[in-house]
FIKOLZA-1660 file (N, C-alpha, C; in steps of 0.1 Angstrom, whole numbers, plus 5000, padded with zeros to 4 digits):
% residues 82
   i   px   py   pz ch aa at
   1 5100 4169 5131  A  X  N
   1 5088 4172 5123  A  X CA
   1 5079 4181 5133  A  X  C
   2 5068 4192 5127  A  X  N
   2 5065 4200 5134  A  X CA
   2 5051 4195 5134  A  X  C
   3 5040 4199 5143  A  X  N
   3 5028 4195 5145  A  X CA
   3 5019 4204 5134  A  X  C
   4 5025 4213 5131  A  X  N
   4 5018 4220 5117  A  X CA
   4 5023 4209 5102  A  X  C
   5 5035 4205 5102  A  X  N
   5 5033 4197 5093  A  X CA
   5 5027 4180 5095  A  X  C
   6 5024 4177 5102  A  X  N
   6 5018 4166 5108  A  X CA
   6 5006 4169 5107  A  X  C
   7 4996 4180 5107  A  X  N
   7 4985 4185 5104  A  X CA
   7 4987 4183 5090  A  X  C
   8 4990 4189 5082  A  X  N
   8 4991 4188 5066  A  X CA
   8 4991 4171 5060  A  X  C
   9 5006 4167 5068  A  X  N
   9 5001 4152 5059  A  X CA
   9 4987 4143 5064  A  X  C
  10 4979 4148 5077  A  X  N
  10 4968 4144 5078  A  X CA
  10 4954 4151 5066  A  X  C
  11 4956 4165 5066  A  X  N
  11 4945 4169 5055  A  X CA
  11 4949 4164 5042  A  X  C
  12 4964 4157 5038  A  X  N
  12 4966 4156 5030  A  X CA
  12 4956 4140 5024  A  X  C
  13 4954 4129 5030  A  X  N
  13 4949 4120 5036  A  X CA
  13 4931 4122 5032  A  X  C
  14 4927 4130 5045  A  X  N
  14 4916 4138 5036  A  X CA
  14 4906 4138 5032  A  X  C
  15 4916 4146 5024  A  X  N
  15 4912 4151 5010  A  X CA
  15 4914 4139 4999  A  X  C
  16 4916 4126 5005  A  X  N
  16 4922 4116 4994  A  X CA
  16 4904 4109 4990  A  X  C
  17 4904 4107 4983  A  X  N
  17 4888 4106 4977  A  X CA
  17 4887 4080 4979  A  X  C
  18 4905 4079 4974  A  X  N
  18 4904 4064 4976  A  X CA
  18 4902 4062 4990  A  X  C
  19 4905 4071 4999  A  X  N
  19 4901 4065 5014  A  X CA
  19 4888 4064 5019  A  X  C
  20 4877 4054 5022  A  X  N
  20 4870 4050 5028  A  X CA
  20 4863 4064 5037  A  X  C
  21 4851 4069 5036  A  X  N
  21 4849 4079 5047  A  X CA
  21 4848 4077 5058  A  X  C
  22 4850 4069 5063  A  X  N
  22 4852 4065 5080  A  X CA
  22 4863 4069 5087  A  X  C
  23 4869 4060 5075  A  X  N
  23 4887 4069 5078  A  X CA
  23 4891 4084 5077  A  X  C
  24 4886 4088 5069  A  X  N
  24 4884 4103 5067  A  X CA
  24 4880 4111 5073  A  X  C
  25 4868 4101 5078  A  X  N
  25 4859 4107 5093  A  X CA
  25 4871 4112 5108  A  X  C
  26 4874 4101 5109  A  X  N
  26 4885 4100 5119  A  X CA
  26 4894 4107 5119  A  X  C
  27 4903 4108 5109  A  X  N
  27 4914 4119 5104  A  X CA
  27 4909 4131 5107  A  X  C
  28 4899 4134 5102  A  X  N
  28 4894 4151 5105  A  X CA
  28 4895 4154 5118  A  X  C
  29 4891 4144 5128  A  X  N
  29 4889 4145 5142  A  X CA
  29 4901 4149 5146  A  X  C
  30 4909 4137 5138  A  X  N
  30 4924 4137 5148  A  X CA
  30 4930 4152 5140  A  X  C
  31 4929 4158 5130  A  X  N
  31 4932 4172 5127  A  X CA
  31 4928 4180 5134  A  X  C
  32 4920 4182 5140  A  X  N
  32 4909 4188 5147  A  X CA
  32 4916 4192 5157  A  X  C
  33 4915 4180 5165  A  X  N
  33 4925 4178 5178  A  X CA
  33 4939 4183 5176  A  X  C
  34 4946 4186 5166  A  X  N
  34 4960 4186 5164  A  X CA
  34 4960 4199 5162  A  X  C
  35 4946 4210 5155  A  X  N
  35 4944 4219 5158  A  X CA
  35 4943 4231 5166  A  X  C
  36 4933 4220 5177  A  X  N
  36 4929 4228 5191  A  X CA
  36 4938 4236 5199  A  X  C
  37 4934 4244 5201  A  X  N
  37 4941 4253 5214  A  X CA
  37 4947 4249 5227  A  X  C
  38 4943 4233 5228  A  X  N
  38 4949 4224 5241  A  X CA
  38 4962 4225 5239  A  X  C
  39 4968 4223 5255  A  X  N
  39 4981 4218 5255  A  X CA
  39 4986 4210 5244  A  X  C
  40 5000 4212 5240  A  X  N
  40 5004 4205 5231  A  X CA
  40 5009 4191 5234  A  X  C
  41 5004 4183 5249  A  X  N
  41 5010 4170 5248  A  X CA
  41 4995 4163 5247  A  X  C
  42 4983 4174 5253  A  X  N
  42 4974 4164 5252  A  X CA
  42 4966 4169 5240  A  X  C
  43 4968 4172 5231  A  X  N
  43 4963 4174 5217  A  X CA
  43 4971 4160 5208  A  X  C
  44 4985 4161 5209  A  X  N
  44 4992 4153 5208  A  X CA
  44 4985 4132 5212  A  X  C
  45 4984 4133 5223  A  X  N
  45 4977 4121 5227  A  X CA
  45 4965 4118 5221  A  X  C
  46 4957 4127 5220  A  X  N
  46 4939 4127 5215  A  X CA
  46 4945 4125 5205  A  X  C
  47 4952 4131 5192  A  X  N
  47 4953 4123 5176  A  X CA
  47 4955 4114 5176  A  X  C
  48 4965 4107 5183  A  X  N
  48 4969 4093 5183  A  X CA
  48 4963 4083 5190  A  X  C
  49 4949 4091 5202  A  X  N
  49 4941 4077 5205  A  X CA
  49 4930 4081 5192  A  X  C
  50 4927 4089 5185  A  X  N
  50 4914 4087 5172  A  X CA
  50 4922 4077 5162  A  X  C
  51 4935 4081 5160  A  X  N
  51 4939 4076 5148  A  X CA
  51 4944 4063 5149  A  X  C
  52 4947 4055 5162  A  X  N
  52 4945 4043 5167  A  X CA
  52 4933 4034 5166  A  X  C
  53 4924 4039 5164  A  X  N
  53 4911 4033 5162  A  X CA
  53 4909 4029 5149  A  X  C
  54 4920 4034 5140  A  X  N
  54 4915 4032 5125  A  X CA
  54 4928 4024 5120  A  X  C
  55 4935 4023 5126  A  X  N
  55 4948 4018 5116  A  X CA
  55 4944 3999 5113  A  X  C
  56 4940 3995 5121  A  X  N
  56 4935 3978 5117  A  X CA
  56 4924 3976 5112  A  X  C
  57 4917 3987 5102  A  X  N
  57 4908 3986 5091  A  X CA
  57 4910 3983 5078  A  X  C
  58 4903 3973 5078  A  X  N
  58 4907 3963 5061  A  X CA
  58 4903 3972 5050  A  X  C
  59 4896 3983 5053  A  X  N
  59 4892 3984 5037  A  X CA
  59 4898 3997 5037  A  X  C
  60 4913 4001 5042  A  X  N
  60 4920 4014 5041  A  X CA
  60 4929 4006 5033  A  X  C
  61 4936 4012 5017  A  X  N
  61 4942 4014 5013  A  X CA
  61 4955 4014 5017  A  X  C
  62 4961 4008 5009  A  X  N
  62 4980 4002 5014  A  X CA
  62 4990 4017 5016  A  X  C
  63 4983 4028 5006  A  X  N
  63 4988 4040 5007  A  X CA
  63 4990 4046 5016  A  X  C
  64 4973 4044 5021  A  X  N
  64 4972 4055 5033  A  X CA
  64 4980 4046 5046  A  X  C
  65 4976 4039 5044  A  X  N
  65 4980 4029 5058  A  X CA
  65 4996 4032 5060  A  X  C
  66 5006 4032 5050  A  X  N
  66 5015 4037 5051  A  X CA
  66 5016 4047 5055  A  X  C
  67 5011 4060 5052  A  X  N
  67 5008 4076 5058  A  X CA
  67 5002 4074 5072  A  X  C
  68 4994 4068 5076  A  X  N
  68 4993 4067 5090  A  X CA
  68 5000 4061 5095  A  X  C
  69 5008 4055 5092  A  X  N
  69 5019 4050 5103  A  X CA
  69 5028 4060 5106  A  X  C
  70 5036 4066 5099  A  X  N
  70 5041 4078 5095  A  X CA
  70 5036 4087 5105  A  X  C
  71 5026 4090 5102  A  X  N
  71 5018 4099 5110  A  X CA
  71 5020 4098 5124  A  X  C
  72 5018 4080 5125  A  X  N
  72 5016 4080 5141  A  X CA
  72 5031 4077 5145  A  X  C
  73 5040 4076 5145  A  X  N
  73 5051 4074 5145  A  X CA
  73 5059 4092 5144  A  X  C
  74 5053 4099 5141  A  X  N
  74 5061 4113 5142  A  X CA
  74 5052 4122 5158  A  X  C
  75 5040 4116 5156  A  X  N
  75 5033 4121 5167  A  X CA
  75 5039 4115 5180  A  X  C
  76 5042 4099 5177  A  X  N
  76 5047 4096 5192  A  X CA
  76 5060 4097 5196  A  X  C
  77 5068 4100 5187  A  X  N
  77 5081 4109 5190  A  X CA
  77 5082 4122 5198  A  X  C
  78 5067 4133 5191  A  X  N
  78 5067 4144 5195  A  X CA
  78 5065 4141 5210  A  X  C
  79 5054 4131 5213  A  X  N
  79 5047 4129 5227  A  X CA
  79 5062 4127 5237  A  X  C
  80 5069 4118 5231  A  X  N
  80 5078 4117 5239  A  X CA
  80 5087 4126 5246  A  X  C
  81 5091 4136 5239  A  X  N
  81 5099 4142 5240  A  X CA
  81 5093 4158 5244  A  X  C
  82 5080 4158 5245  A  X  N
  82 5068 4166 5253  A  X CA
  82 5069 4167 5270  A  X  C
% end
């Protein structure tokens, strides 16, 4: 998976209106970051420490929570092999 599509299923996320804006808050950050012109291991790391801050939040939806795991699970593959 590419860090451009890993950007997408995060705006995809979003733009999701059932997610909590906290979480939404966060996600933009971690897009943000996945955006930036930084190196691509530590762009890579900054998504997954924002998006680590939100995944043990009770009032995220079963959907999304699924999509972020996902998410964090393709990002730390990338990291790895960075």
């Amino acid at each position: 998976m590419e860090l451009k599509e890993i950007s997408e299923m995060v705006d995809n996320l979003v733009t999701d209106t059932t997610i909590p804006k906290n979480i939404r808050r966060a996600l933009s950050e971690a897009k943000a970051r996945l955006d930036s012109n930084d190196e691509r291991g530590v762009k890579i790391s900054a998504a997954i420490y924002v998006i680590e801050t939100i995944t043990e939040d009770i009032n995220m939806p079963g959907h999304a929570r699924t999509q972020i795991w996902a998410i964090m699970s393709a990002l730390e593959s990338m990291n790895e092999r960075s």
